[in-house]
C-alpha positions in Angstrom: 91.6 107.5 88.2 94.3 109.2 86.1 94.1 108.0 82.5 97.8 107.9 79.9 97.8 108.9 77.2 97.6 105.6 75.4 94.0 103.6 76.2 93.9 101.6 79.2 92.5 98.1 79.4 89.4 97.8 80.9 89.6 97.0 84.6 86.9 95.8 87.1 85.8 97.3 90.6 83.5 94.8 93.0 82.7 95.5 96.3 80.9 92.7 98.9 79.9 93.9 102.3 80.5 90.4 104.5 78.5 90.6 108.1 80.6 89.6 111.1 77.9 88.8 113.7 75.1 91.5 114.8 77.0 94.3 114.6 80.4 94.5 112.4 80.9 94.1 108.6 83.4 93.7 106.4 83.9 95.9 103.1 86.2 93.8 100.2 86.9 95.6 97.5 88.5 93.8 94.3 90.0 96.1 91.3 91.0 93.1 88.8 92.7 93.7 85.3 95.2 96.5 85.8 98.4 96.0 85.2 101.1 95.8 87.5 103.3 98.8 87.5 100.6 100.8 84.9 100.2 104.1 85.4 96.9 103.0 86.5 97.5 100.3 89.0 100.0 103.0 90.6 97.1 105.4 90.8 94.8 102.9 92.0 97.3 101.7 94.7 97.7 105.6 96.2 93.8 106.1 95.7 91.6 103.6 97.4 92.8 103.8 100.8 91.6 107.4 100.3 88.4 106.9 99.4 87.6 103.9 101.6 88.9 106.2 104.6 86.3 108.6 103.2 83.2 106.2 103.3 84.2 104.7 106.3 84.1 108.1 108.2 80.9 109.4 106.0 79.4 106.2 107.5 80.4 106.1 111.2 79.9 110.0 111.8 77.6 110.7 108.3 79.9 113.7 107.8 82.9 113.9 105.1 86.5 113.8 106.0 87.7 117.1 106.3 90.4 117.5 103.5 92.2 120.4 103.0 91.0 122.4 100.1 93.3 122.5 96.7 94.4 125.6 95.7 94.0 126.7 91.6 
């Protein structure tokens, strides 16, 4: 994630995969001790979705999503 200029507080990222009978699961993600309204909780907030979306696909299809390139 984006980091200010002034040092962040540490934050925590845990992930627990819960089974919901034979075949589904459940991926819970926790991100504890950013700040609401940081620079970082903002970035968090517009990131994760991304990059669950991203290991959800690479799972189901074991391919990446197909984002567009960034130009330089």
């Amino acid at each position: 994630f984006c980091q200010s200029d002034a040092e962040a507080p540490a934050s925590t990222v845990s992930l627990e995969l819960l089974r919901f009978g034979e075949q589904m699961c459940c991926l819970e993600l926790r991100h504890e001790g950013l700040l609401p309204g940081s620079d970082e909780f903002d970035s968090a907030l517009a990131s994760w979705d991304v990059v669950l979306s991203g290991l959800k696909t690479a799972v189901e299809t074991g391919k990446p999503l197909p984002w567009p390139r960034r130009r330089h």
